[in-house]
BAZA-615123 format. One record per residue: x, z, y of N, C-alpha, C in turn. Coordinates in steps of 0.02 Angstrom, whole numbers, padded with zeros to 5 digits, always signed. Layout:
! residues N
XZYXZYXZY ...
This chain:
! residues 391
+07096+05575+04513+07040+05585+04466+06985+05534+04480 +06950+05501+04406+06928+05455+04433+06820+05507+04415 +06785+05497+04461+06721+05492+04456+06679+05464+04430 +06614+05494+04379+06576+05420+04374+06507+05470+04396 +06467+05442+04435+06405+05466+04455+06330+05438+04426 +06294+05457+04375+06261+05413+04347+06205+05458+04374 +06166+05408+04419+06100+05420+04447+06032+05369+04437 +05973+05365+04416+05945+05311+04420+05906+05320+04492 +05888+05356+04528+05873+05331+04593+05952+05348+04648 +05964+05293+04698+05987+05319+04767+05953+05290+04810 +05962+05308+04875+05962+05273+04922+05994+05180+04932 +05944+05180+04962+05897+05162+05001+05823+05189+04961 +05836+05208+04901+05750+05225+04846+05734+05290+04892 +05675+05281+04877+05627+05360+04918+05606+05388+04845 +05637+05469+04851+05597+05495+04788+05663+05567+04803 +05624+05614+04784+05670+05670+04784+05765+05672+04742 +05761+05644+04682+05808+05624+04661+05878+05595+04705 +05843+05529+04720+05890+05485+04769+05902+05549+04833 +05867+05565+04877+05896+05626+04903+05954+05669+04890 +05934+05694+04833+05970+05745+04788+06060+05728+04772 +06053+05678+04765+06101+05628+04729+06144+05603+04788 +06108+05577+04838+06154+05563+04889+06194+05614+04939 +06149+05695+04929+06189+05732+04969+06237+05764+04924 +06218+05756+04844+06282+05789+04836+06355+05753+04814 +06337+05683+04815+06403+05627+04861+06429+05635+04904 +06391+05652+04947+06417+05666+05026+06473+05740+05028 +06445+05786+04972+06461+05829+04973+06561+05845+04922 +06516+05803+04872+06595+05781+04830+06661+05746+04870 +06615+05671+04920+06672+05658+04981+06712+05688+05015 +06685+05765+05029+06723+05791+05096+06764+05845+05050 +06761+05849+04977+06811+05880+04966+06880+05859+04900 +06855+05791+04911+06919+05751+04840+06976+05767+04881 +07012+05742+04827+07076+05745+04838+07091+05668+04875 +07141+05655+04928+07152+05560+04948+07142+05528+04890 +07184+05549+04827+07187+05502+04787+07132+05500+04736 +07072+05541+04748+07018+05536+04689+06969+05487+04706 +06942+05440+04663+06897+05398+04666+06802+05413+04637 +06770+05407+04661+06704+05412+04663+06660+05355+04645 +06635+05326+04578+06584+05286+04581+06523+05279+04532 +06475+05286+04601+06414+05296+04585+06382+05222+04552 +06357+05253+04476+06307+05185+04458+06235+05213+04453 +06198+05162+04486+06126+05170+04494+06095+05113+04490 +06033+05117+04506+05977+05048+04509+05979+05031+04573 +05957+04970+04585+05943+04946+04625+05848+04971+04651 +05844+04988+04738+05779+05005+04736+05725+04978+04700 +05685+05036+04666+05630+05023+04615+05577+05070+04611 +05569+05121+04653+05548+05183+04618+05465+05152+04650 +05450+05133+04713+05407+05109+04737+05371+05013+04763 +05330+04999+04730+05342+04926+04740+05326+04925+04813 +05270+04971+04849+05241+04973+04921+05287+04987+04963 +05357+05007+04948+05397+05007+04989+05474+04984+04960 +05483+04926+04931+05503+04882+04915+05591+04870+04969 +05647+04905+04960+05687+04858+05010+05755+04834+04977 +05793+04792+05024+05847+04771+04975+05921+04829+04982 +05988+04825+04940+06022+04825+04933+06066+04842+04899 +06135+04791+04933+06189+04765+04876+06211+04791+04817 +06215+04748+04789+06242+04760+04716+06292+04804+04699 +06340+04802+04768+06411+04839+04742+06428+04837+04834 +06423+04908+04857+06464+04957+04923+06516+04978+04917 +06574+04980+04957+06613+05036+04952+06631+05071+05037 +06605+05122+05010+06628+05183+05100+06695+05221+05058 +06748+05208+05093+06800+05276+05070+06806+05269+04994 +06821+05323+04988+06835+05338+04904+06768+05313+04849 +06730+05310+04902+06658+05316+04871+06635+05214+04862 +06618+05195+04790+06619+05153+04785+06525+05162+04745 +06471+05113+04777+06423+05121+04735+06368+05054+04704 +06396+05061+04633+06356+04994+04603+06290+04999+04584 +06254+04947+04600+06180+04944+04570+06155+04897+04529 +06131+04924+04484+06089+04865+04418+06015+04846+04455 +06020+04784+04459+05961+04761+04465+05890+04748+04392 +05854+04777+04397+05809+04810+04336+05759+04744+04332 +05744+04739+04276+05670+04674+04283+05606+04711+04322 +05556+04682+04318+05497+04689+04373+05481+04744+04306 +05446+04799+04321+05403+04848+04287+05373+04898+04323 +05319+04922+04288+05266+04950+04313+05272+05020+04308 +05244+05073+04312+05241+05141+04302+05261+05179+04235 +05218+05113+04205+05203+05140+04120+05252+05170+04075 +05254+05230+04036+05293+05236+03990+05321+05184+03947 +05316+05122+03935+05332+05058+03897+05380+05031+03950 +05351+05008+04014+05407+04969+04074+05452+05039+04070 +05425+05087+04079+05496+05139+04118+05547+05120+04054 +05543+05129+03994+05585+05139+03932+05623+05059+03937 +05597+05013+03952+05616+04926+03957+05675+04944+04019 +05650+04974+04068+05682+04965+04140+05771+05017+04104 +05732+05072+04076+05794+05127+04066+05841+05092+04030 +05826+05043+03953+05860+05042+03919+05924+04985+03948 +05888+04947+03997+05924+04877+04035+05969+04930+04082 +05946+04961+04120+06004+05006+04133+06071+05051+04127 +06044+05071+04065+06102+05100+04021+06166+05045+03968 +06124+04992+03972+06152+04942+03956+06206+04907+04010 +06182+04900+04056+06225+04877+04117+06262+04914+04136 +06254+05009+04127+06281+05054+04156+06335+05072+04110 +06357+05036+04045+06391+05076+03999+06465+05029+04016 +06434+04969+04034+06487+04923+04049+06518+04929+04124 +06477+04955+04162+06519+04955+04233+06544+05031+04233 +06544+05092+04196+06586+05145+04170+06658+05114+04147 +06653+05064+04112+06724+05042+04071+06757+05025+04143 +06738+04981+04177+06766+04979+04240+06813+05046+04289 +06756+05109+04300+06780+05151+04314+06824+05217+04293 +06829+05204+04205+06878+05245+04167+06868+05320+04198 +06823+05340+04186+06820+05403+04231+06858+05481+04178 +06848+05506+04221+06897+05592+04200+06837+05633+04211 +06798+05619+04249+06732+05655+04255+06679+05634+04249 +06624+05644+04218+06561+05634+04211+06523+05657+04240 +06479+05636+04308+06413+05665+04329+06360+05646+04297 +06296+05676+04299+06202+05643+04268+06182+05670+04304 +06145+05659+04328+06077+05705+04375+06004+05677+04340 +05987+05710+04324+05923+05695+04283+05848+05723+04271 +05809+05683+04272+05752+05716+04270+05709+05710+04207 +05739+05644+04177+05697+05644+04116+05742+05614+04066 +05786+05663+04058+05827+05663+04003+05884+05604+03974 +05842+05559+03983+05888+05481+03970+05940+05490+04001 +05963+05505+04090+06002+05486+04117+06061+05525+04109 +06033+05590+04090+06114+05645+04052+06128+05628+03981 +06079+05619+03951+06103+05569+03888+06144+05510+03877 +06145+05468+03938+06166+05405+03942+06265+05423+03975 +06233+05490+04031+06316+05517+04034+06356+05542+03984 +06314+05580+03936+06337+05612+03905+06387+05575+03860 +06360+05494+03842+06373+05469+03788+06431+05434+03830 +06428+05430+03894+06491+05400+03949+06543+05446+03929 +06538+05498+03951+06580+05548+03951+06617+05555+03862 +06589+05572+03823+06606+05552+03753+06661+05505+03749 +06633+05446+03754+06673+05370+03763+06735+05356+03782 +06737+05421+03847+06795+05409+03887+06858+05479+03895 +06797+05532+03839+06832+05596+03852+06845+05613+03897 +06794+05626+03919+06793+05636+04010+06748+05709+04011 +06776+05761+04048+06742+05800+04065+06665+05781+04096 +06610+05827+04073+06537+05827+04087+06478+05855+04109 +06472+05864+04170+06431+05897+04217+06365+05887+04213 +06295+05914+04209+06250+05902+04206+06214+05926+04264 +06142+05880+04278+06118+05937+04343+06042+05909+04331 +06002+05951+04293+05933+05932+04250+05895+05971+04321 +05862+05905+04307+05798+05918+04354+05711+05932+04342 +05736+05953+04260+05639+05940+04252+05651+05964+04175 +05608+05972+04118+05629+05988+04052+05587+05935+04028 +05590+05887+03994+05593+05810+03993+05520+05852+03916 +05563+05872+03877+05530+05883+03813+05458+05921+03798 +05451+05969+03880+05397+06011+03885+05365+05981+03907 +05387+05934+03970+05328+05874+03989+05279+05834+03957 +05327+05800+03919+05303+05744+03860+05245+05771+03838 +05293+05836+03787+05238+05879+03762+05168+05900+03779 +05156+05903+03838+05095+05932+03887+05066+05855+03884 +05105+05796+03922+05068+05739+03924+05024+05727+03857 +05068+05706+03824+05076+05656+03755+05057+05689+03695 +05024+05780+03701+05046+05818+03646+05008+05774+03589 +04933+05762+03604+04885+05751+03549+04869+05681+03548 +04911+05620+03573+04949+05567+03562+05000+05527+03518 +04994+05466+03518+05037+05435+03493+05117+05469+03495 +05119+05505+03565+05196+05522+03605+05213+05574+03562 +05177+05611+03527+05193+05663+03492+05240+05656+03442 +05248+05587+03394+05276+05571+03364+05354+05570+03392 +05373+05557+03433+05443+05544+03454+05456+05623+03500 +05425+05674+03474+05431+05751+03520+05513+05777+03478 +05511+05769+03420+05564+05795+03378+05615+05767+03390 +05636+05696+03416+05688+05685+03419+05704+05678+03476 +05684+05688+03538+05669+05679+03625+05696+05771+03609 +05663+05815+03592+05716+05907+03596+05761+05888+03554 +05783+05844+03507+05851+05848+03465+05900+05800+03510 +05876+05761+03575+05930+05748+03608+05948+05780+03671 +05891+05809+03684+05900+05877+03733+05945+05927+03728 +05918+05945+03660+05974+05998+03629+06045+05970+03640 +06051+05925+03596+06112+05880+03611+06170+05879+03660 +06117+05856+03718+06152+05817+03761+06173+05883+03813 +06122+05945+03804+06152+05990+03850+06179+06022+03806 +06209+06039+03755+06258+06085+03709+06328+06028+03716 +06333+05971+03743+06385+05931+03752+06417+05950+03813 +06388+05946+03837+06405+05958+03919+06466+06007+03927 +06500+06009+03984+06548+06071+04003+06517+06127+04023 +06458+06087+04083+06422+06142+04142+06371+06098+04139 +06308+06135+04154+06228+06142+04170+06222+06147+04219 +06195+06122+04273+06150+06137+04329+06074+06147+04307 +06029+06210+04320+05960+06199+04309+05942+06199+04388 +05891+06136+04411+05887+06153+04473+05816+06215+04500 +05803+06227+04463+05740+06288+04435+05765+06356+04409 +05776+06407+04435+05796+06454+04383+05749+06471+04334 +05672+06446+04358+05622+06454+04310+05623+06425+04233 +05707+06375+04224+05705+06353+04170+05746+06376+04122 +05771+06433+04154+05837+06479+04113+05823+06477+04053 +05763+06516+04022+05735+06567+03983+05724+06490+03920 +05716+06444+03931+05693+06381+03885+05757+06358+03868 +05820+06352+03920+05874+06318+03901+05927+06362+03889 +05937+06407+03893+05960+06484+03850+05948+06475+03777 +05879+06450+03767+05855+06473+03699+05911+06404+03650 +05885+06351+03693+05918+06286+03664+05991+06288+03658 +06043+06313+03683+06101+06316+03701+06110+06392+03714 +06129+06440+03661+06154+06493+03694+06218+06511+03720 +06264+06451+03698+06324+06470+03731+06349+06416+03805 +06293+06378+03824+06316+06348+03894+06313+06421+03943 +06354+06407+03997+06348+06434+04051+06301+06385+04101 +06235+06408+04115+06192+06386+04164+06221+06402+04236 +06200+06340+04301+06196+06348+04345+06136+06361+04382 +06101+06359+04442+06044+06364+04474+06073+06348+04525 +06086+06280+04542+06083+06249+04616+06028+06212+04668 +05969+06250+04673+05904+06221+04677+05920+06157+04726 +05857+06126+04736+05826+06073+04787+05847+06120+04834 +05844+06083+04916+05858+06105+04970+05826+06075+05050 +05833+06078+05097+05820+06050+05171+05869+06029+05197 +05856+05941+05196+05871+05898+05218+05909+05910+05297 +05968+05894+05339+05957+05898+05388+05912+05901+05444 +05883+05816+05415+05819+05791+05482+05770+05830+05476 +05764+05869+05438+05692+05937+05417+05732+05993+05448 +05767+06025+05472+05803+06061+05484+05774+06111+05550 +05735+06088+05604+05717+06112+05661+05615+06102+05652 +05609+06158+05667+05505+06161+05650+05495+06136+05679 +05446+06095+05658+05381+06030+05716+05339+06061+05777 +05324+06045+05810+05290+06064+05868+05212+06087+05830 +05154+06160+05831+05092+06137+05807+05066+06087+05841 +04986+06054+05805+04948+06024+05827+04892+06095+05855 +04873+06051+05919+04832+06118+05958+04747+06099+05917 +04747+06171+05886+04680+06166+05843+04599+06182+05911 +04578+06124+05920+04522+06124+05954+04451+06149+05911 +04415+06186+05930+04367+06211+05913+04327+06151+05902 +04280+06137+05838+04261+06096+05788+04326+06025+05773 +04364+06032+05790+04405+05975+05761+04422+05983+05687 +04399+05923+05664+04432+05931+05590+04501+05918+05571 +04517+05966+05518+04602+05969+05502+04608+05911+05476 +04672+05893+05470+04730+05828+05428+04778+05858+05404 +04766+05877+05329+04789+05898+05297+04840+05811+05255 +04887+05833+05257+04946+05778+05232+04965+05824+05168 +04969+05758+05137+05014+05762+05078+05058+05698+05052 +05129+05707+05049+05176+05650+05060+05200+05661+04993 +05216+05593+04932+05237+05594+04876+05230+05556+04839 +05247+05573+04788+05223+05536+04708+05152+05570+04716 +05122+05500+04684+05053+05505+04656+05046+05500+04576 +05083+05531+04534+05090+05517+04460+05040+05577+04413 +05056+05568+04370+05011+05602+04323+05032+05682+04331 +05097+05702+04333+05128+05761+04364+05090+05804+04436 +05066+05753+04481+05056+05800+04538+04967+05782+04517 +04931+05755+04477+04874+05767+04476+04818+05756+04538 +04828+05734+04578+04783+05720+04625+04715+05673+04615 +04716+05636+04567+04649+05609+04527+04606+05681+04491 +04636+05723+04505+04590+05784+04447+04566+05818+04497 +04591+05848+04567+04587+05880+04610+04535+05857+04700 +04572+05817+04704+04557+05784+04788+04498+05781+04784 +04468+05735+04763+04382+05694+04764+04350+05750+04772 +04348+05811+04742+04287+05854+04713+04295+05918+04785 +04381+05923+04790+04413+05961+04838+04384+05933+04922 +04399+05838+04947+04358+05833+04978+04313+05827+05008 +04261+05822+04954+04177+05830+04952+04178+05897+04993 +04190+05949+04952+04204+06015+04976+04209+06033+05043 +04257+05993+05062+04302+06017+05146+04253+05944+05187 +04197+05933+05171+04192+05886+05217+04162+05902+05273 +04201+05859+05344+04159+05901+05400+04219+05966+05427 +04258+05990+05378+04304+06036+05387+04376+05980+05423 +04388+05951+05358+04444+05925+05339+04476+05866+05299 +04515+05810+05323+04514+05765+05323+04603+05749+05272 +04620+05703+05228+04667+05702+05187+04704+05638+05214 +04764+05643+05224+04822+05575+05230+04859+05571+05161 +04856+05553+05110+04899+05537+05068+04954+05484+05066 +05016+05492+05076+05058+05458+05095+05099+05452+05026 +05093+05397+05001+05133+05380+04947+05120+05342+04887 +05141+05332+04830+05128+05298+04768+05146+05323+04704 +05116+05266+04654+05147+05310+04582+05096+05272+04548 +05120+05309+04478+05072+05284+04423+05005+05323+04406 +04960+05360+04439+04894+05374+04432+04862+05332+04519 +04890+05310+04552+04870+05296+04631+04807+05259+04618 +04792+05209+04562+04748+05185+04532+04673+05224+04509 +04696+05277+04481+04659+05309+04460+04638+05361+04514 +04666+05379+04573+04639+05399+04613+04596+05380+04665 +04612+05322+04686+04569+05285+04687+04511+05280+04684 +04493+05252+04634+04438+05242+04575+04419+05300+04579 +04412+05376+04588+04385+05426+04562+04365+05450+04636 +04421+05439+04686+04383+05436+04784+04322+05398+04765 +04310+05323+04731+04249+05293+04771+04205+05324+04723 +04202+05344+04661+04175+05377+04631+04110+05433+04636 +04153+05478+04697+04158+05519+04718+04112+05527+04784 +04120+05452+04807+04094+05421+04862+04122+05468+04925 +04179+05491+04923+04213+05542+04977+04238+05479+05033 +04233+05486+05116+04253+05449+05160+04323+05479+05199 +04332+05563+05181+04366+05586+05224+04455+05593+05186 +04474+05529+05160+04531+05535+05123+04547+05478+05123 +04613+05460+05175+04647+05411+05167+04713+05390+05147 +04724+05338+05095+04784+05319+05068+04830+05288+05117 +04891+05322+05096+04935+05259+05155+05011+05229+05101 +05033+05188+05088+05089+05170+05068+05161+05207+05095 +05202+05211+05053+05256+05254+05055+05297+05241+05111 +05328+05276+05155+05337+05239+05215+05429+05291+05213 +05464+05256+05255+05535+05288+05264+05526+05364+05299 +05587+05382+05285+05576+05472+05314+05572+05490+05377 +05608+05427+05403+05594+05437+05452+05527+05420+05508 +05483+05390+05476+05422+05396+05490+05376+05432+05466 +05384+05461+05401+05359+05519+05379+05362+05594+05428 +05408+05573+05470+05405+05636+05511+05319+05655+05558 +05323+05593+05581+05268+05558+05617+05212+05589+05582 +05187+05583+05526+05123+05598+05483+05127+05671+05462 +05192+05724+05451+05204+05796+05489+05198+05818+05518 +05211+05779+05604+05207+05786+05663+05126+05815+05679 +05072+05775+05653+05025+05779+05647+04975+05809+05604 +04999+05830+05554+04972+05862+05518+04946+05941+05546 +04902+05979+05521+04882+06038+05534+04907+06071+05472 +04886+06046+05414+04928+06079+05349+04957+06030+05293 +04995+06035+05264+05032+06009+05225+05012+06011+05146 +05004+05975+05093+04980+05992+05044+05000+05964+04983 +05038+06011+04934+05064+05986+04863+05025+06013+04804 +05020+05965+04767+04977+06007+04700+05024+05979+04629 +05026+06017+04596+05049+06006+04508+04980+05990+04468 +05009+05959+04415+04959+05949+04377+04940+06020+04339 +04900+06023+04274+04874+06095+04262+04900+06098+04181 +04989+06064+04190+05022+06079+04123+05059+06146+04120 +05074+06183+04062+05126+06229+04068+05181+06227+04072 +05192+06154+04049+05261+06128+04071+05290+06143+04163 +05244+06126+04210+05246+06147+04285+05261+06218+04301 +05246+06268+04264+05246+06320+04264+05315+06339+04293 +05378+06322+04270+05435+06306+04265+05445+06307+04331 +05435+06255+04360+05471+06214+04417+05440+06227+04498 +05499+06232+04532+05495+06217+04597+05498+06156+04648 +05431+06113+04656+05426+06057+04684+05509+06062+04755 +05516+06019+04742+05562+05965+04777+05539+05963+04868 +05476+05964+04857+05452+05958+04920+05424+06026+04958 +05410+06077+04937+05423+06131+04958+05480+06144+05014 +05541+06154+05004+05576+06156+05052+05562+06090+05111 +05566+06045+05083+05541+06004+05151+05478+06035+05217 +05422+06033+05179+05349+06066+05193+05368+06126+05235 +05419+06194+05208+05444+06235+05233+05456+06223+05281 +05520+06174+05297+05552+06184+05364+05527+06175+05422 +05429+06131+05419+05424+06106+05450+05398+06162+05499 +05390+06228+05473+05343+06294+05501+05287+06265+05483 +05262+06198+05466+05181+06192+05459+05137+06242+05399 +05079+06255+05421+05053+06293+05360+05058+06252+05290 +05067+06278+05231+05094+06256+05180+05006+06261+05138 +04990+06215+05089+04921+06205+05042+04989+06204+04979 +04964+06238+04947+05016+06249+04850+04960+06262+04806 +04941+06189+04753+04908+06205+04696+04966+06211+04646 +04980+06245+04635+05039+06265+04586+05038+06340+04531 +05053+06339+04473+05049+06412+04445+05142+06416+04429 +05143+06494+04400+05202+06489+04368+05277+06556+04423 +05320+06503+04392+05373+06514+04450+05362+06502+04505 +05352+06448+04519+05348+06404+04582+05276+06431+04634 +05249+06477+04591+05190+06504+04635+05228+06572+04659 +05282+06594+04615+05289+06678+04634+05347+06655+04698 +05397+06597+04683+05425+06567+04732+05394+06568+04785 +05356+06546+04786+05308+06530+04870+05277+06579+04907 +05264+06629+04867+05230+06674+04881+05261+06719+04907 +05328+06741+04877+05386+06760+04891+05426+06746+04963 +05432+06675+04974+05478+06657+05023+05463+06602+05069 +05398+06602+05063+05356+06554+05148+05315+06592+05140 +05330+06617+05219+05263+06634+05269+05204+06576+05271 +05155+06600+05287+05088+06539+05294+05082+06491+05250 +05093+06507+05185+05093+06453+05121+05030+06498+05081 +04970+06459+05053+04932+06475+05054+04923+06438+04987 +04923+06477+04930+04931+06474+04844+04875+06468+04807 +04861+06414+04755+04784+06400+04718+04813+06384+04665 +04764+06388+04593+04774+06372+04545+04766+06310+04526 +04803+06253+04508+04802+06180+04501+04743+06156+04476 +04714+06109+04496+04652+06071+04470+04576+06120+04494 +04600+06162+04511+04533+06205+04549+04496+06194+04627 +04442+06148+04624+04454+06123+04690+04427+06167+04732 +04368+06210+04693+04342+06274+04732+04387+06323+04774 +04453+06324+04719+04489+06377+04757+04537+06351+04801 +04553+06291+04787+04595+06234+04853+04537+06265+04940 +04455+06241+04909+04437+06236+04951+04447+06298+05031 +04458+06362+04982+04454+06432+04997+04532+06429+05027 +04578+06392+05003+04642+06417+05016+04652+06377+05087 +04625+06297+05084+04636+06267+05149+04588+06329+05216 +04536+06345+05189+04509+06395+05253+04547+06443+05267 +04601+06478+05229+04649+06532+05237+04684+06514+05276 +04729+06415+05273+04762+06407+05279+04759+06388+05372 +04665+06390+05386+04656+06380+05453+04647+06438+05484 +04631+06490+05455+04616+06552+05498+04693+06584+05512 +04751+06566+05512+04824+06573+05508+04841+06536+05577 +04911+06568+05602+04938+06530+05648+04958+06453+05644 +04967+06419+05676+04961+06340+05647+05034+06324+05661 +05074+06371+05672+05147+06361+05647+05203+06441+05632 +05247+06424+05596+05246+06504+05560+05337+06485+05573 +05378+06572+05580+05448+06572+05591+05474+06576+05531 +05520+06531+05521+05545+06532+05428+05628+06512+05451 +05655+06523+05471+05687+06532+05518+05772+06544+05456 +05750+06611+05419+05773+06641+05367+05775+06596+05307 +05725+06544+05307+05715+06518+05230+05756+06460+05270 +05738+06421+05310+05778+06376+05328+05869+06376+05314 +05871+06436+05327+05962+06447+05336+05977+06465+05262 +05934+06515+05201+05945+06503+05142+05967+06445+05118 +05905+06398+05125+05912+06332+05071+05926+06266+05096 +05958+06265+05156+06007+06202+05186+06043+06180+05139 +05998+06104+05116+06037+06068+05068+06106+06056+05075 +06128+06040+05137+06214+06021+05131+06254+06099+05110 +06245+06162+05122+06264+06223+05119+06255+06240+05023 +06205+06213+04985+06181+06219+04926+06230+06167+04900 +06240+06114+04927+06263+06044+04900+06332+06075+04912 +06373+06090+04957+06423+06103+04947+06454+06164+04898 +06424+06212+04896+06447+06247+04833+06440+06222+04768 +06395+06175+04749+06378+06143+04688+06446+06083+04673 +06467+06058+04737+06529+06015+04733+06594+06042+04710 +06584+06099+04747+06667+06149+04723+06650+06176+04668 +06593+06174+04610+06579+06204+04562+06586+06121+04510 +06573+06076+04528+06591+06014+04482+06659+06002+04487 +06690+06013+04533+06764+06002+04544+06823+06038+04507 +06796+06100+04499+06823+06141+04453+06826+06129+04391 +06773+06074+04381+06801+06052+04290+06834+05999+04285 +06856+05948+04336+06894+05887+04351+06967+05918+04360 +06964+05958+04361+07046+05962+04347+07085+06010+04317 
């Protein structure tokens, strides 16, 4: 049986996706058959220019063979992303003919890339697996509603609809998205194979010993995009905590600009940017942290979803900061200890939640959630569940 894996981030790229994508390769490897072939097409690293690295065009480990399109230079913007996607799918339709596949993977977050399988899979009459990571159409919608973007809303849900009523099998990695993609498709059978913990996250960090007047370092590691909102929140949030508590932002994106600009604004000193750095030095800026901190933007589209980085944050036992509403708030609330829940864009109540989050033990037993959501344990049932339609 031959494979085709259509991902636009992997590894060597930093971004939850590429994660996602590479363990559940790892996971498809250990259970083909000798004679089944595996090949992954993706980009070449892009997701971050600040952390920028190379490699090859075309790998092969084992069964596992993985090609990359090298993308022109582009920026964040909805215009470069659509330039970068369409050069991809272009390059990607032709190195499919190569792999003649029997199966179709997409892993996707914003719709293009299960679309682009979908139309693989079509092509080749190839069975078609999906594994949606985000609801592409509710986003937009929230961004773009009272925009130019609005115009292209009708036909962005008519390929949604589409492309998941094509499919064999659904993955939602949210169960919070049942109830929306039910409505769209009532006769797919949905999966729920959420995000998960990484090995190297696997064992809790040592606390930092909280000295009486020391101020906290509160970390937050990620995308800085219009999604996690941190231009609406931080500035006003660290004014607030100043003297308390001090911010590491570790990462990039397309608002990083605008955050920026709204720190000096703000004239806040106690918030520093750092460029996206490998995971395995990200441990380092965990290591140190007193609390950990993710925020959503204040769409209803978020409502939905369970950040990616949650389970990471989890494993670390560190106290958890969540501006989040929705699912993903009853999630947390639910199943980490010392995670300490605010309503997005509220910096008053951020401010209230980081003091919760200090009057708490400064490392918590999760012990239970850890052994739940072990990505390779999640990744492997999701493999014997794609495998089942390959043959």
């Amino acid at each position: 049986m031959n494979i085709t894996f259509l991902t636009f981030y992997y590894p060597p790229d930093l971004s939850a996706g590429s994660f996602r994508a590479a363990a559940l390769v790892d996971a498809l490897k250990a259970q083909i058959k000798p004679a089944d072939r595996i090949t992954v097409i993706t980009t070449s690293p892009n997701r971050y220019k600040q952390a920028s690295v190379e490699a090859p065009d075309s790998e092969t480990h084992g069964p596992v063979t993985i090609k990359r399109v090298r993308l022109p230079a582009h920026e964040s913007g909805m215009v470069d992303q659509a330039k970068a996607f369409a050069h991809f799918s272009w390059r990607a339709l032709k190195l499919a003919r190569e792999s003649r596949p029997d199966l179709v993977i997409g892993t996707s977050s914003r719709l293009f890339t299960a679309s682009l399988a979908g139309l693989v899979a079509t092509r080749y009459r190839a069975k078609l697996y999906l594994d949606i990571r985000d609801i592409f159409s509710d986003t937009i919608g929230d961004i773009f509603g009272n925009g130019a973007g609005r115009f292209a809303l009708p036909l962005i849900s008519a390929m949604e609809r589409t492309t998941i009523r094509r499919a064999d099998a659904v993955n939602l990695v949210s169960p919070g998205f049942l109830d929306l993609f039910r409505a769209m498709a009532p006769d797919q059978q949905f999966r729920t194979f959420t995000n998960g913990i990484d090995p190297e996250w696997m064992l809790p960090l040592a606390p930092v010993e909280r000295q009486a007047g020391r101020i906290a370092n509160i970390v937050f590691a990620g995308n800085i995009g219009e999604g996690q909102g941190l231009h609406k929140i931080l500035p006003a949030a660290a004014r607030e905590l100043k003297g308390e508590a001090s911010f590491t932002i570790v990462g990039a994106g397309g608002r990083r600009r605008e955050l920026e600009a709204a720190l000096r604004e703000a004239a806040v000193s106690n918030v520093q940017l750092v460029d996206p750095v490998p995971r395995s030095q990200l441990a380092e800026y965990y290591e140190a942290a007193d609390i950990l901190f993710l925020h959503l933007n204040d769409y209803p589209a978020f409502e939905k979803v369970i950040p990616s980085k949650v389970f990471e944050y989890a494993a670390t036992g560190k106290p958890v900061l969540a501006g989040i509403s929705g699912y993903g708030a009853r999630f947390i609330a639910d199943n980490i200890a010392g995670a300490s829940v605010f309503p997005p864009c509220d910096a008053d109540a951020m401010a209230d939640a980081v003091r919760r989050c200090l009057a708490g033990p400064a490392v918590y037993d999760r012990a239970s959630f850890v052994e739940r959501f072990g990505r390779s344990a999640i990744m492997r049932r999701m493999a014997t569940d794609i495998l089942s339609f390959g043959t």
